[in-house]
N, C-alpha and C positions, 0 to 999 in steps of 0.2 A: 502664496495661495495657489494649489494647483485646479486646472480646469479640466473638468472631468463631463463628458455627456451623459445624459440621462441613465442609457445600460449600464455603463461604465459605474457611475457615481452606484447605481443599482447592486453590480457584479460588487464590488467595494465592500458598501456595506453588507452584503452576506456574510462576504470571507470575513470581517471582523466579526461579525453575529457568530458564527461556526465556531471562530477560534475562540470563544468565551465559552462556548459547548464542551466542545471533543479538545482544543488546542491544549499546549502545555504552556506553561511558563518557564522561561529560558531568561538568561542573562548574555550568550554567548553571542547575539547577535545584534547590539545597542544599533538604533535606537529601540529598534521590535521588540515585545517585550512576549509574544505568543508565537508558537507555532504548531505548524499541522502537516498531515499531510495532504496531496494532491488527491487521495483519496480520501481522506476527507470530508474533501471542498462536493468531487464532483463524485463519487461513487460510482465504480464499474458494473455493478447491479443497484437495482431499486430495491428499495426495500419498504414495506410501512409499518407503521407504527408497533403493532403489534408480529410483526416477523422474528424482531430478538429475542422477546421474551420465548421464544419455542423453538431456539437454534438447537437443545442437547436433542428433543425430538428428533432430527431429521438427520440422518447422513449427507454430508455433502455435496453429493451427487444430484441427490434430489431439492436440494436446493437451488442448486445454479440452472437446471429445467425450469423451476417455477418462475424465478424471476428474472425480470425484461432486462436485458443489457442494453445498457448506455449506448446511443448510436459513435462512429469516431467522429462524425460532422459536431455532433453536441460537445464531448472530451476536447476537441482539436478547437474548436470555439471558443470553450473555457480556458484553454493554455493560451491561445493567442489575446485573449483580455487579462490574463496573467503576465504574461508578458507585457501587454500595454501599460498596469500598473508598476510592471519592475522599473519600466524605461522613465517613469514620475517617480521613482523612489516613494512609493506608497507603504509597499511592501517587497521581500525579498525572497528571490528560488533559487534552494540551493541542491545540489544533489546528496540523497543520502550514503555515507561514505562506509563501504563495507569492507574490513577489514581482508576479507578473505578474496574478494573480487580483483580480477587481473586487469591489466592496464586495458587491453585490446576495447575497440569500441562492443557496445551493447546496446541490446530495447529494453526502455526503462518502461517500467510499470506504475500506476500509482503510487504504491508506494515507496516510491524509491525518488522521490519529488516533494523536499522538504519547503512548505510555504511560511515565511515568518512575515507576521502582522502588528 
């Protein structure tokens, strides 16, 4: 039985709440049976409820004006109790592996930060 604090035990249950949402179903990574991405979990823009249904409306540009971006304090928050749950074997982060991408290091983006649940 793992011991988890109250955010923690909190952070937890969303990511499994999400990955029964948006997550896929995977067999590649036993015992996890869901995964997602980091974008996801914590979304680089906000969005509400009614924003998707009126994505073909708007060109791109003027979407990322309207909406709030994610502070790095909130994202870098999220990955370090991400990480808190890897180190309890909860769940697992793996990077997503791009065929075309060169060895050299990189900045990873959401999504390119595979979460299995």
């Amino acid at each position: 039985q793992v011991v988890l604090d109250y955010q923690a035990r909190k952070f937890y249950d969303y990511i499994r709440e999400r990955s029964l949402f948006v997550g896929k179903t995977t067999r590649s990574n036993p015992p996890f049976k869901r995964k997602l991405l980091f974008e996801d979990i914590v979304p680089s823009k906000l969005t509400t409820d009614g924003d998707d249904a009126d994505v073909d409306n708007y060109n791109l540009d003027e979407q990322s004006e309207e909406r709030p971006t994610i502070s790095k304090r909130i994202a870098a928050s999220a990955f370090l109790s991400l990480l808190n749950l890897a180190s309890k074997e909860l769940i697992d982060i793996r990077e997503y592996q791009d065929q075309d991408a060169d060895d050299g290091f990189k900045v990873m983006k959401g999504d390119d930060i595979v979460v299995y649940a």
